[in-house]
One Martini backbone bead per residue (centre of mass of N, CA, C, O) as a GRO file, in nm:
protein
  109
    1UNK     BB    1  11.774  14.022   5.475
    2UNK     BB    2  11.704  14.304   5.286
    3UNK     BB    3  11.777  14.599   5.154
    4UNK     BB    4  11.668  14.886   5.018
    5UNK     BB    5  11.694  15.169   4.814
    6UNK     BB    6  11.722  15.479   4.926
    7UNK     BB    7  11.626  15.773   4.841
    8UNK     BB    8  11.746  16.085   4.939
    9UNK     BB    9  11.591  16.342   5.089
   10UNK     BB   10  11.674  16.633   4.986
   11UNK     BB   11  11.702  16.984   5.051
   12UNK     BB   12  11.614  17.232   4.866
   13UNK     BB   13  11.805  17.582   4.859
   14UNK     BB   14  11.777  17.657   4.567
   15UNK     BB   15  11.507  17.700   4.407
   16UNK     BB   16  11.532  17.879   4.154
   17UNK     BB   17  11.787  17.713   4.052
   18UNK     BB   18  11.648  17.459   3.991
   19UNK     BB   19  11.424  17.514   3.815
   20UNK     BB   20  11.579  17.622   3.589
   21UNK     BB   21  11.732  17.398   3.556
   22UNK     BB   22  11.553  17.194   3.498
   23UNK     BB   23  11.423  17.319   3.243
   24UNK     BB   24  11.709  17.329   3.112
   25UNK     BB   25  11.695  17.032   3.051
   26UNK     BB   26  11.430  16.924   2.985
   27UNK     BB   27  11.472  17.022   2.711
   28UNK     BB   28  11.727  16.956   2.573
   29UNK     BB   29  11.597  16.631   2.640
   30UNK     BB   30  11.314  16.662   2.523
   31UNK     BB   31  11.316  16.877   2.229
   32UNK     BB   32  11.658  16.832   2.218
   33UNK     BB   33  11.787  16.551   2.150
   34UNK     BB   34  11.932  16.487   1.924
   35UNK     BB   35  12.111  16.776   1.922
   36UNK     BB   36  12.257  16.702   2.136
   37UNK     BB   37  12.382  16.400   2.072
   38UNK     BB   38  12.540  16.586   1.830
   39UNK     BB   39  12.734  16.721   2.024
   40UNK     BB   40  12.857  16.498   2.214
   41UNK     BB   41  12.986  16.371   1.955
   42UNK     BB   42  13.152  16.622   1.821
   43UNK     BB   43  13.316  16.605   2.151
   44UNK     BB   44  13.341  16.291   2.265
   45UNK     BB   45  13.127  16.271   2.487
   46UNK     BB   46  13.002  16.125   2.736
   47UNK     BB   47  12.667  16.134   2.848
   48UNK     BB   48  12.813  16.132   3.171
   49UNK     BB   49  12.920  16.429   3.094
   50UNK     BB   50  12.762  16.683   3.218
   51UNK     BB   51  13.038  16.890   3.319
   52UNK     BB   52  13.116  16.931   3.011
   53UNK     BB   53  12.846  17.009   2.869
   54UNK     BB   54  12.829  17.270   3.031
   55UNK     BB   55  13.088  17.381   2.932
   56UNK     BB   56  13.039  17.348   2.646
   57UNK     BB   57  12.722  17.434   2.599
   58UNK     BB   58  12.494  17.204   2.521
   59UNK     BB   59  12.282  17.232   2.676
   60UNK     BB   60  12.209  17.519   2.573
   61UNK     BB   61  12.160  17.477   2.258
   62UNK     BB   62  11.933  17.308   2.289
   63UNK     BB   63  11.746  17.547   2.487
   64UNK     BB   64  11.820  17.838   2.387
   65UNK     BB   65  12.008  17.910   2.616
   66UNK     BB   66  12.174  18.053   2.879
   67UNK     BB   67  12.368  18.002   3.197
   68UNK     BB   68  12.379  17.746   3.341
   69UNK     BB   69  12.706  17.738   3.427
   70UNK     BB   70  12.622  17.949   3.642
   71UNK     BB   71  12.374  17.810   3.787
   72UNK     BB   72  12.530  17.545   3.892
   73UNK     BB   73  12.756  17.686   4.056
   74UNK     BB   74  12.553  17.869   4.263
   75UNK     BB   75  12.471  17.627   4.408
   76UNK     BB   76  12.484  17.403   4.576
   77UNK     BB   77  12.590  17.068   4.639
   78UNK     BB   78  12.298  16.904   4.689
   79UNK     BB   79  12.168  17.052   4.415
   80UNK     BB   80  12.374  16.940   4.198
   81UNK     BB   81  12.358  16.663   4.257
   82UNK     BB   82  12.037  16.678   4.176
   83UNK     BB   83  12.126  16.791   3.875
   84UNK     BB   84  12.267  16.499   3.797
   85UNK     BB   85  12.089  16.293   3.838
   86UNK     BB   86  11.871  16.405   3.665
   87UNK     BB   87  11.997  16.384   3.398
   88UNK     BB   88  12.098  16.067   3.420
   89UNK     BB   89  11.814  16.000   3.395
   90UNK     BB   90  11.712  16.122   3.144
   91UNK     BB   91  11.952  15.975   2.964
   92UNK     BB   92  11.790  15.719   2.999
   93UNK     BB   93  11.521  15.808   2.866
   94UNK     BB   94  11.585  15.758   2.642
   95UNK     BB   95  11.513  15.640   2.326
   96UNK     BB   96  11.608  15.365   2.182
   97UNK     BB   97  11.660  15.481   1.866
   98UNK     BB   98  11.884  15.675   2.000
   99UNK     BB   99  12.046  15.501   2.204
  100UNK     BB  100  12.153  15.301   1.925
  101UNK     BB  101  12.282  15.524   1.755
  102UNK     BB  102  12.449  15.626   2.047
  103UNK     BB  103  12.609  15.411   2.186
  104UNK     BB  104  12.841  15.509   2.237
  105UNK     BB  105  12.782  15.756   2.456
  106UNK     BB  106  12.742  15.481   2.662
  107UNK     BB  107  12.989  15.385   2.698
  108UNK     BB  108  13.211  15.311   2.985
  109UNK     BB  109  13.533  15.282   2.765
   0.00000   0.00000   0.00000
């Protein structure tokens, strides 16, 4: 008998700060893909390095917003870890004529 991995559902505490940065997360991850991942490249950054991505605004630009790597410090930290989840899921959801461009960002070593 095996069982199934279940993901924990916790409950978000910080509902304002989630919502904001869920939207620039979104944003910058699907209307401005390219332009993160050419972003990602030019600082050398693994495409897994969410908070380094974060401090160095790259975030932001693709998003147009500022202000992210703020609201992700005040959020609590199981709110963080799904703020960090929800990109981790996204950056797999690229497209693969992208994913295959910037294969190296995708690296694990």
């Amino acid at each position: 008998m095996t069982m199934k991995f279940e993901q924990a559902n916790l409950p978000v505490l910080d509902e304002q700060g989630v919502t904001a940065l869920r939207s620039m997360i979104e944003t910058a991850l699907d209307a401005q893909t390219e332009k993160f991942l050419d972003s990602m490249q030019h600082f050398g950054l693994n495409i897994r390095e969410f908070e380094k991505a974060l401090q160095k605004g790259l975030l932001e630009r693709a998003a147009g917003v500022s202000g992210m790597a703020v609201v992700y410090a005040k959020l609590p930290m199981s709110d963080q870890a799904q703020m960090r989840e929800l990109y981790l899921t996204k950056v797999e959801d690229i497209a693969g004529d992208l994913r295959e461009k910037y294969k190296k960002l995708y690296r694990y070593a």
